[in-house]
Each structure stands twice: as structure tokens, then as C-alpha cells.
SERO-4910 file (N, C-alpha, C, O; in steps of 0.05 Angstrom, whole numbers):
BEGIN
 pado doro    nc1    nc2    nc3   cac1   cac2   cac3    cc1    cc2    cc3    oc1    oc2    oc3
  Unk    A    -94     20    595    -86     -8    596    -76    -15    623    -61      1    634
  Unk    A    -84    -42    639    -69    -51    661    -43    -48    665    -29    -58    647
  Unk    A    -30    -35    686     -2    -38    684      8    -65    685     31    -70    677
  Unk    A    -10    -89    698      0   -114    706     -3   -120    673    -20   -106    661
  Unk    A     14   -142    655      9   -152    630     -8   -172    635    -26   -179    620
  Unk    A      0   -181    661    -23   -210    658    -48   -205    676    -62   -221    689
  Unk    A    -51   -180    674    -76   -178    686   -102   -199    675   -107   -206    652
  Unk    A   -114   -206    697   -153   -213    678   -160   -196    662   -164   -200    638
  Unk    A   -164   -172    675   -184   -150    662   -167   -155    623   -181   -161    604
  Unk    A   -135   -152    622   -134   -151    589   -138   -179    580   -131   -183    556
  Unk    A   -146   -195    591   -150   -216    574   -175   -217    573   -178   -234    556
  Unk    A   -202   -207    580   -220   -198    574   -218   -178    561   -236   -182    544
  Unk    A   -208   -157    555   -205   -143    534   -193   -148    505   -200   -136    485
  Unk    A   -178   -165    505   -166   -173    476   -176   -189    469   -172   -198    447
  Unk    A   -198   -202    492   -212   -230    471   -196   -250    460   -181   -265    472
  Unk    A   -202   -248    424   -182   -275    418   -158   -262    413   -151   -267    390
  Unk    A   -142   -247    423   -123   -236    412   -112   -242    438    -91   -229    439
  Unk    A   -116   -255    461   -105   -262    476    -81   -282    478    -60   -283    491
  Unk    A    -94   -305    453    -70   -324    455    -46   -320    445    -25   -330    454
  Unk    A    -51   -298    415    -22   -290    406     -7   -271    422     18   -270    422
  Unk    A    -29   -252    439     -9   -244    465      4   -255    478     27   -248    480
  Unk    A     -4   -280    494     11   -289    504     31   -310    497     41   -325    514
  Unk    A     34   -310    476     60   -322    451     83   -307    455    106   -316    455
  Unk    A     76   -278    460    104   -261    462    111   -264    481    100   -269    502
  Unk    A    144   -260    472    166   -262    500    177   -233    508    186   -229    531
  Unk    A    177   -205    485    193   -189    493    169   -172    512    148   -165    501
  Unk    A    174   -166    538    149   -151    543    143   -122    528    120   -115    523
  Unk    A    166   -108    520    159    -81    502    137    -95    476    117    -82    470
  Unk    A    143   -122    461    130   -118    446    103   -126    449     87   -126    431
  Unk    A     97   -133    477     70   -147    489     52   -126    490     31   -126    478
  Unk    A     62   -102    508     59    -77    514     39    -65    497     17    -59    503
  Unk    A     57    -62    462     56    -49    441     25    -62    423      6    -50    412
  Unk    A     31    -86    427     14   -100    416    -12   -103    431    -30   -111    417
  Unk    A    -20    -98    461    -40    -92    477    -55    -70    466    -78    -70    457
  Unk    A    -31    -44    471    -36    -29    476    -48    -18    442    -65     -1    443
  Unk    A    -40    -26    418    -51    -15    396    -73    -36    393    -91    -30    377
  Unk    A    -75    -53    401   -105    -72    397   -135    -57    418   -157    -51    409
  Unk    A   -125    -54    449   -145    -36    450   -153     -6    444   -171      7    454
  Unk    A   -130      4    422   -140     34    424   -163     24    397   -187     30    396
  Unk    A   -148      9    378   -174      0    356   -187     -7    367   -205     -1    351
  Unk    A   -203    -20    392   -225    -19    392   -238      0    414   -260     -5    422
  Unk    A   -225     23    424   -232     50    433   -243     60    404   -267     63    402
  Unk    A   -233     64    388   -246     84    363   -261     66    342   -278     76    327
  Unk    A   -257     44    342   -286     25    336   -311     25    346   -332     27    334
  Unk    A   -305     23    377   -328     20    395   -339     46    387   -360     48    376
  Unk    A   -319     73    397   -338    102    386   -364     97    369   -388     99    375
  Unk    A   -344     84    334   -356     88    312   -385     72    309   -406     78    297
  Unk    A   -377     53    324   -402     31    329   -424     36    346   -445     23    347
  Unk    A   -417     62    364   -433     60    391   -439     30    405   -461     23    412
  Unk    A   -418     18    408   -410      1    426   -394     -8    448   -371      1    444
  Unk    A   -395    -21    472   -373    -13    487   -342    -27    473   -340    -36    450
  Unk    A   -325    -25    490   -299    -34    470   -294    -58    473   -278    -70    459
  Unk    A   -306    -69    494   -293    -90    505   -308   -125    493   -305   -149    497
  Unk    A   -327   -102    474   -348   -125    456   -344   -123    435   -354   -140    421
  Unk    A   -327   -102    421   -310   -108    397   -290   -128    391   -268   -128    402
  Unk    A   -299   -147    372   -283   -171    369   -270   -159    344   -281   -146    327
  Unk    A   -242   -168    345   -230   -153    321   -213   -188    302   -205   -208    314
  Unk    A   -214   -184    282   -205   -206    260   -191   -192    243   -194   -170    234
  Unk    A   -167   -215    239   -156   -203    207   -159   -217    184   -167   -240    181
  Unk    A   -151   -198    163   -156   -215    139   -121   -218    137   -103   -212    153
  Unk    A   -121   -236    101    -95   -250     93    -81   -237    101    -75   -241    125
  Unk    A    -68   -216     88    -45   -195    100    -41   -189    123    -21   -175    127
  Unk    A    -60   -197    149    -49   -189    170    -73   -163    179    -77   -161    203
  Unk    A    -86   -149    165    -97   -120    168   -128   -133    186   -146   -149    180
  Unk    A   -122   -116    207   -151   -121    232   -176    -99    210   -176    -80    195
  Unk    A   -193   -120    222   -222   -103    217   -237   -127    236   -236   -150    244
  Unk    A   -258    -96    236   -282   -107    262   -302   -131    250   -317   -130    230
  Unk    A   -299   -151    267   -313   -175    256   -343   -169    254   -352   -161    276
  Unk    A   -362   -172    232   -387   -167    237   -394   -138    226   -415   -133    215
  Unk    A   -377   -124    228   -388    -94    217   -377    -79    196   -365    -57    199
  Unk    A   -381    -89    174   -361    -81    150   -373    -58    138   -369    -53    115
  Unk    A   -390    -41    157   -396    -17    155   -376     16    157   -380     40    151
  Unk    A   -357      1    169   -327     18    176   -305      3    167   -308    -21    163
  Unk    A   -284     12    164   -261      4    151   -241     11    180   -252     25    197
  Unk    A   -212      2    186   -205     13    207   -174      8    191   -171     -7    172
  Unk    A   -150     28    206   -127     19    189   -115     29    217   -123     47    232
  Unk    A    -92     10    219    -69     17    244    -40     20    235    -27      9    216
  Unk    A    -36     31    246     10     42    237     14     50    270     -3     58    286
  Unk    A     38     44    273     54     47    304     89     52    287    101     42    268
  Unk    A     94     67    302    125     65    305    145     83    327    148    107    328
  Unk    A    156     67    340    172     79    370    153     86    386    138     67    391
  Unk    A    146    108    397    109    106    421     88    118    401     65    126    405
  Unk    A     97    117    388     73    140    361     48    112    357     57     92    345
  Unk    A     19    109    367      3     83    356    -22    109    340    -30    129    352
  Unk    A    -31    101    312    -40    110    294    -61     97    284    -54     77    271
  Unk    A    -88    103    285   -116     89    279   -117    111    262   -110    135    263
  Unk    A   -132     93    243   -156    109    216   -177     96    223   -180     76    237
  Unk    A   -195    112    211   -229     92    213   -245    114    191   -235    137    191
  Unk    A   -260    112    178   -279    115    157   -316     96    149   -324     73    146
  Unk    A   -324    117    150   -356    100    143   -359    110    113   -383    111    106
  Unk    A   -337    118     90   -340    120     72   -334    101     48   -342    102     25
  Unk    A   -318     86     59   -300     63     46   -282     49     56   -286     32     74
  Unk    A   -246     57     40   -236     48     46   -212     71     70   -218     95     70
  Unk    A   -188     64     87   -172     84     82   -148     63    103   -153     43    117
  Unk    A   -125     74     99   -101     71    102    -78     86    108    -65    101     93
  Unk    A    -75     79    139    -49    110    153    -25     92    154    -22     67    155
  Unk    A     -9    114    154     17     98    163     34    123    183     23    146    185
  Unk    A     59    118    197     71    141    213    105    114    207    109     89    208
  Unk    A    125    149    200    147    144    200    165    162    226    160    186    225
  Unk    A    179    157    242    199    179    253    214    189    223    229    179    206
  Unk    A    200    218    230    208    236    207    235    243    200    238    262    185
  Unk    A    266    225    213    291    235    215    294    207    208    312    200    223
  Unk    A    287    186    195    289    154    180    301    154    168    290    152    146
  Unk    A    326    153    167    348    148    143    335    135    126    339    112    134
  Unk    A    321    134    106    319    131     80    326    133     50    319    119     31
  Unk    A    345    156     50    351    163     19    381    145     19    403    153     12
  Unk    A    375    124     27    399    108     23    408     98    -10    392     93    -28
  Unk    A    431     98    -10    436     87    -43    427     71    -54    425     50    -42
  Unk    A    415     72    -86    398     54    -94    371     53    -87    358     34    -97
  Unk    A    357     72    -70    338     57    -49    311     68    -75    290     56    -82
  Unk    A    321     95    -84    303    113   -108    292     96   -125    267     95   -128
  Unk    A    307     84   -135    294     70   -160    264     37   -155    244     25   -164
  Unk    A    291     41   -128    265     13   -120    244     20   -111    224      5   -113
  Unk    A    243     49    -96    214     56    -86    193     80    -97    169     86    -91
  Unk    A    214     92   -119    197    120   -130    200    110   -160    214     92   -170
  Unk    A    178    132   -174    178    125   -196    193    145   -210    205    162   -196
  Unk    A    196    147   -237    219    160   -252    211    200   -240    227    216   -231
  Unk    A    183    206   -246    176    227   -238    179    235   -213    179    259   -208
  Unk    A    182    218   -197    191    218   -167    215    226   -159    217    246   -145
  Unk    A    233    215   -166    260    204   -177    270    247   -190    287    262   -181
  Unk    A    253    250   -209    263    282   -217    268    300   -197    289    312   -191
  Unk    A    235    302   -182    217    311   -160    234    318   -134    238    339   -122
  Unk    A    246    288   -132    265    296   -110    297    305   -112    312    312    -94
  Unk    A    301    303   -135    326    326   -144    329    341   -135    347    346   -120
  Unk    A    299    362   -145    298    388   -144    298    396   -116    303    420   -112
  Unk    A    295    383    -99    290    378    -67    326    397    -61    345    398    -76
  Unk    A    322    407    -36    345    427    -25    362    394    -17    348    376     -6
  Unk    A    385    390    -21    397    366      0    387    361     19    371    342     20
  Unk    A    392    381     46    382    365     68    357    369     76    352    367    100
  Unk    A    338    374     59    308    354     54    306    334     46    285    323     54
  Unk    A    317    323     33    321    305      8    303    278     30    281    267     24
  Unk    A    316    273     50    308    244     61    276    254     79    259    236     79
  Unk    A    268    280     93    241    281     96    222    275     76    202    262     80
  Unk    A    232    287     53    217    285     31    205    254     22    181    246     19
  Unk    A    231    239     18    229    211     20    211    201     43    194    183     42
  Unk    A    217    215     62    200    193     81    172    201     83    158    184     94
  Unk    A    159    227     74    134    235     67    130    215     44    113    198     49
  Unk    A    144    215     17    121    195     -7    122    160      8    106    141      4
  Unk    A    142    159     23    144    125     31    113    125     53     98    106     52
  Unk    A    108    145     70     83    137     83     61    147     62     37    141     65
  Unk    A     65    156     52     44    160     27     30    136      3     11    129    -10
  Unk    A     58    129     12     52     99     -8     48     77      6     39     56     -5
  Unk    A     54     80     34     34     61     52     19     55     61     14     32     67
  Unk    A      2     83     69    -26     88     64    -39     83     46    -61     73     53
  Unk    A    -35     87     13    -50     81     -4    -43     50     -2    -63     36      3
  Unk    A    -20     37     -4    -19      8    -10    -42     -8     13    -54    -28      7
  Unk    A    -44      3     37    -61    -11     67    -81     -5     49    -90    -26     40
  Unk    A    -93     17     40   -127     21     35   -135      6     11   -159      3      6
  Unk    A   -115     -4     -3   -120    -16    -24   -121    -43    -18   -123    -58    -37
  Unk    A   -119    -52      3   -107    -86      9    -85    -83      8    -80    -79     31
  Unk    A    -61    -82     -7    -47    -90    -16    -27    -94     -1    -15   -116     -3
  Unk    A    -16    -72     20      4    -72     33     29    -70     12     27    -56     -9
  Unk    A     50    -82     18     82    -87      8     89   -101    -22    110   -103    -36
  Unk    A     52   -113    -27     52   -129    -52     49   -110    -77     61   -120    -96
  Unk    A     38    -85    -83     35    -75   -101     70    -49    -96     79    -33    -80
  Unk    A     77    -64   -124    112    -48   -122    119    -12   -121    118      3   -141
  Unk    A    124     -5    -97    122     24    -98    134     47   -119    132     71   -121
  Unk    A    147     26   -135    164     49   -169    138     45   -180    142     50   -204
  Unk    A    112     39   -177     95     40   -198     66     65   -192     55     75   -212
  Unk    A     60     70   -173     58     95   -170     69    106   -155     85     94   -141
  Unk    A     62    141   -152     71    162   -142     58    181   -126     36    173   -118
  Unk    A     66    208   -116     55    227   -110     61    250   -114     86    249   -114
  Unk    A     55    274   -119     67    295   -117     92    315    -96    105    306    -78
  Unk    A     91    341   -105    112    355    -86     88    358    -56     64    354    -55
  Unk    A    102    364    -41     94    375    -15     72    402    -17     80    416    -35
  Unk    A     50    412     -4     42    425      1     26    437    -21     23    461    -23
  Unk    A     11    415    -42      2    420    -64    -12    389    -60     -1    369    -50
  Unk    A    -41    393    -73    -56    378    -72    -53    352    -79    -46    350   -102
  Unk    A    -56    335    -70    -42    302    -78    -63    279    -94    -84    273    -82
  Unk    A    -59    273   -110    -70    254   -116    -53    221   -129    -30    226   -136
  Unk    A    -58    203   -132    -37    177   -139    -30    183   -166    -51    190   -178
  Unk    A    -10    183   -180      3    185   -202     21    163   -216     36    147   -205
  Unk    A     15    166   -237     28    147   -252     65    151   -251     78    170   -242
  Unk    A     77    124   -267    103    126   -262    112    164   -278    126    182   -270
  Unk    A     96    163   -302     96    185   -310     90    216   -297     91    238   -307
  Unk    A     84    208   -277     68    236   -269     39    238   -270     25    249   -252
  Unk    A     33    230   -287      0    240   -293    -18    218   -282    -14    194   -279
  Unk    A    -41    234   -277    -70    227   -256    -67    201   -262    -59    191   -283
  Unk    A    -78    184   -235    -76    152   -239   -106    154   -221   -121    135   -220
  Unk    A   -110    172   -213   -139    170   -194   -149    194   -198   -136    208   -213
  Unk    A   -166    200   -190   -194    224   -187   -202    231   -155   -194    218   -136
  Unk    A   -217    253   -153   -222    261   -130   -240    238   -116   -248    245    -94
  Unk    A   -245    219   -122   -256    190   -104   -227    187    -80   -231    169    -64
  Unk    A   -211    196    -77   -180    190    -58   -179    225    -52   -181    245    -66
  Unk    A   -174    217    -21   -166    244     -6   -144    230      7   -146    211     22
  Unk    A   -123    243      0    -95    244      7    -78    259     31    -94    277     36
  Unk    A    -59    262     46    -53    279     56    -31    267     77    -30    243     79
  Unk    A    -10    284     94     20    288    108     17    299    130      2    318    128
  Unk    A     28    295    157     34    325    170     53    307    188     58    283    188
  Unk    A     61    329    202     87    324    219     62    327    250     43    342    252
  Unk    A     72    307    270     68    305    295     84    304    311    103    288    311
  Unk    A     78    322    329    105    326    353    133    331    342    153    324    353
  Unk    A    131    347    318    153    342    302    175    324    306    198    333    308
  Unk    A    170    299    307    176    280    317    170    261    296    186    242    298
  Unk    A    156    257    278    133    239    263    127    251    239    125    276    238
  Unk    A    123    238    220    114    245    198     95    223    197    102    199    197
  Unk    A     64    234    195     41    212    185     20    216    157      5    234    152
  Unk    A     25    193    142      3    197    122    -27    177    118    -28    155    128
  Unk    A    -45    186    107    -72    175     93    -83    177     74    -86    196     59
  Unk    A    -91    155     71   -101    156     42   -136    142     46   -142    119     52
  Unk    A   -156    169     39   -182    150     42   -199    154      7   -201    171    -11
  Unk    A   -208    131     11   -220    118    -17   -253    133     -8   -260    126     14
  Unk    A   -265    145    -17   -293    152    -16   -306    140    -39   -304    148    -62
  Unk    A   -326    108    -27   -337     96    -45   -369    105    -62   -385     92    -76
  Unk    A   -370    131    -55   -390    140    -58   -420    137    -51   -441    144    -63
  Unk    A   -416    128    -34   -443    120    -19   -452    141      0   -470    136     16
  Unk    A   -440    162     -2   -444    181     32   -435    167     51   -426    145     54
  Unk    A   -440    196     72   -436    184     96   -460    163    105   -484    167    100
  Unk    A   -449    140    119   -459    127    130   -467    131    159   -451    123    176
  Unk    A   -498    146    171   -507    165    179   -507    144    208   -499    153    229
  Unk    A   -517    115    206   -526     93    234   -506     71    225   -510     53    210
  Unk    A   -476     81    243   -467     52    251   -462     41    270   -440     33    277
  Unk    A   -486     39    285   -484     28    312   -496     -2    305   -514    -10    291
  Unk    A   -473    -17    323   -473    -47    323   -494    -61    322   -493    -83    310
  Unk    A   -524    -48    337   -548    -56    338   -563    -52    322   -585    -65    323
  Unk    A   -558    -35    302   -571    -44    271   -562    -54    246   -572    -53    224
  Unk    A   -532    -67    256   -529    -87    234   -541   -103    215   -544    -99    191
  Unk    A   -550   -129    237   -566   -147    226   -602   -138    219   -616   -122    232
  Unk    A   -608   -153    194   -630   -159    185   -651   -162    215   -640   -179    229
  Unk    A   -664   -156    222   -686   -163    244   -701   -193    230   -699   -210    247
  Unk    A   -710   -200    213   -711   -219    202   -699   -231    213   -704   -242    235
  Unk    A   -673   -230    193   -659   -249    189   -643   -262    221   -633   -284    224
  Unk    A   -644   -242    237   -641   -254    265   -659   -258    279   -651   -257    302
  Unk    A   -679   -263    277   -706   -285    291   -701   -317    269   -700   -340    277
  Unk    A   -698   -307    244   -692   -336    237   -670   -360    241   -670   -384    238
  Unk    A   -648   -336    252   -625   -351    268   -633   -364    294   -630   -388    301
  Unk    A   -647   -341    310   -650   -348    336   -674   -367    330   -673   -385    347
  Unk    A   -687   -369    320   -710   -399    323   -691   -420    314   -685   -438    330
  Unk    A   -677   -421    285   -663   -443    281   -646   -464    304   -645   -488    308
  Unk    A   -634   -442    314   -612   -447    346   -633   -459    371   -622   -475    387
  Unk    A   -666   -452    375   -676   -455    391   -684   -493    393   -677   -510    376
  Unk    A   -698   -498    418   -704   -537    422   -732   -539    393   -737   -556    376
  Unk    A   -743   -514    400   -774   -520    380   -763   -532    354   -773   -552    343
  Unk    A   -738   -515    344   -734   -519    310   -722   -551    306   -724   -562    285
  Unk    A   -710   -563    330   -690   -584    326   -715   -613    319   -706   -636    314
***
């Protein structure tokens, strides 16, 4: 990224994401917000075999970027303190999140509003001073699944769950038991031990999606019939 903020070159790079850039006043959060808009489209462009700087990125309602035009990949972003965190998938859906793994979380009261009763046991059994890693592993767990699902913050986190640590995960009911099937690959790890990050990817069963390069999106057809419609002959 330019060290200048107001460079040309990033306003050619963020495209339309230029004007809400330059809406901000704090420069850290200008920075932040540059700087996680073009790494999505560094690992878009990859996925696309396109350059990056022709990745136009859009959001939907909630706020969540995806690549305009190519709904052949899914992309999911999480940032927190310098930690910036891209997912991307040509299988479906998927959804990361990253907490600083030392997040005071197991604050009073906080159990019931975000885990479910089996959760709630789960972390009993937890040694004390694990007790709040632990928490902060199922809270990005459940933000990952909530991003891959759409949902974000709207679907209430006492209503599913996850399991203990270091044992295969799948979404669980308030009860404990299977709420999903191996269609969801789950998973935690610690970065820079510094970070705790999770994902959650939906495999829609289609396979891998073998050509997603930008240039075989469209119909061939169907773009000569654009391009004549647009042309003086059709008018």
C-alpha cells in the first residue's frame, strides 16, 4: 500500500471504495480500511486470475464484500489490532473471524447470552485460567459460521454451539447434538500466539470449481448480445 494515504495510485486501487475512504477522519482507521480492501482483492485477483486493481468489490445488506460479477468465489474478511484475515472458497460458502486470544470475555453474565446450555457445562469443566481462551475460541467459531451463513450478529449465539477443543467440530444444537453434517469444515488455531482465528466453510457440493478466471464468466453469447445492443447499428 502507498505510504502517502492520498496517494493517486490508492484511489485507483479502491475504486468505489474510494469515497467512503475518504469520509474517514482517523488516519489509523483509513490505513486499516485501505489496507484490508486491497489485500481482498490480492487473493481475489489470485482466485480470479485477474489483476487486482480490476477487482471491483460490493457489499451486500450486512455490510459483507464480495466480488462484483463473480459469484463463483465467496470471500470473507475479519481484522483485529494488525492481524487482517481473508477467506476465499470456490466451494460455496465460508466465514473467518480473528480474536486477540487474551480478550477478556468470560465476563459475568456474558455465558448465557452467547453459549448454549451444553456450552455453558463444556466450559466448567475447562481448568480456570483457560476458561476465557476457551470462550474466545467458540465466540470466533460462532462468527465464522454466523459470516458464512449471511447472518452475522443476527442469528443469536445461545442457539448453536461447538464442541471441546482439539476434537472434531461440527455446529451443534443448544443440546449438544449434530445440527449439521460433514457439508461444514470447521476449525481454530492460534497465530503468533497472539491471535486466535476461526472458519467455517459450507461445501455446496458442487466440487471444486476447476476455471475461475474472470474471462470465463460471461456467456460468449450472451456478451455479443450486450455488445451489439450498446453498439450505433442496434439504436
Amino acid at each position: 500500500m502507498p505510504d502517502d494515504l492520498e496517494d493517486p495510485a490508492l484511489e485507483r486501487m479502491l475504486g468505489q471504495d474510494w469515497t467512503r475512504y475518504q469520509a474517514m477522519r482517523h488516519r489509523q482507521v483509513k490505513a486499516r480500511f485501505a489496507a484490508s480492501r486491497l489485500l481482498v482483492k490480492q487473493v481475489a485477483g489470485q482466485a480470479i486470475q485477474a489483476p487486482p486493481e480490476t477487482v471491483e468489490l460490493a457489499y451486500k445488506p450486512g455490510g459483507r464484500p464480495y466480488v462484483r460479477g463473480c459469484d463463483q468465489i465467496d470471500i470473507s474478511l475479519s481484522h483485529t489490532e494488525d492481524l487482517l484475515l481473508v477467506g476465499t472458497t470456490r466451494r460455496g460458502w465460508i466465514g473467518v473471524d480473528a480474536e486477540l486470544s487474551d480478550r477478556m470475555m468470560l465476563t459475568p453474565g456474558i455465558e448465557r447470552q452467547v453459549c448454549t446450555p451444553y456450552e455453558r457445562t463444556m466450559i466448567a469443566q475447562v481448568p480456570e485460567p483457560e476458561r476465557n481462551q476457551e470462550m474466545v475460541r467458540l465466540w470466533t467459531l460462532k462468527e465464522a459460521y454466523s459470516k458464512a451463513i449471511g447472518q452475522g450478529m443476527r442469528f443469536r449465539f445461545n442457539e448453536f454451539g461447538f464442541g471441546p477443543a482439539g476434537q472434531p467440530l461440527q455446529v451443534l444444537r443448544p443440546d449438544g447434538t449434530p445440527g449439521t453434517g460433514d457439508e461444514w469444515e470447521l476449525g481454530s488455531c492460534r497465530v503468533d500466539d497472539l491471535y486466535t482465528v476461526s472458519w467455517a466453510l459450507y461445501d455446496a457440493g458442487f466440487g471444486d470449481t476447476a476455471d475461475t478466471r474472470a474471462d470465463t464468466m460471461l456467456d460468449a453469447g450472451l456478451l455479443e448480445t450486450l455488445i451489439s445492443l450498446g453498439s450505433p447499428e442496434s439504436v
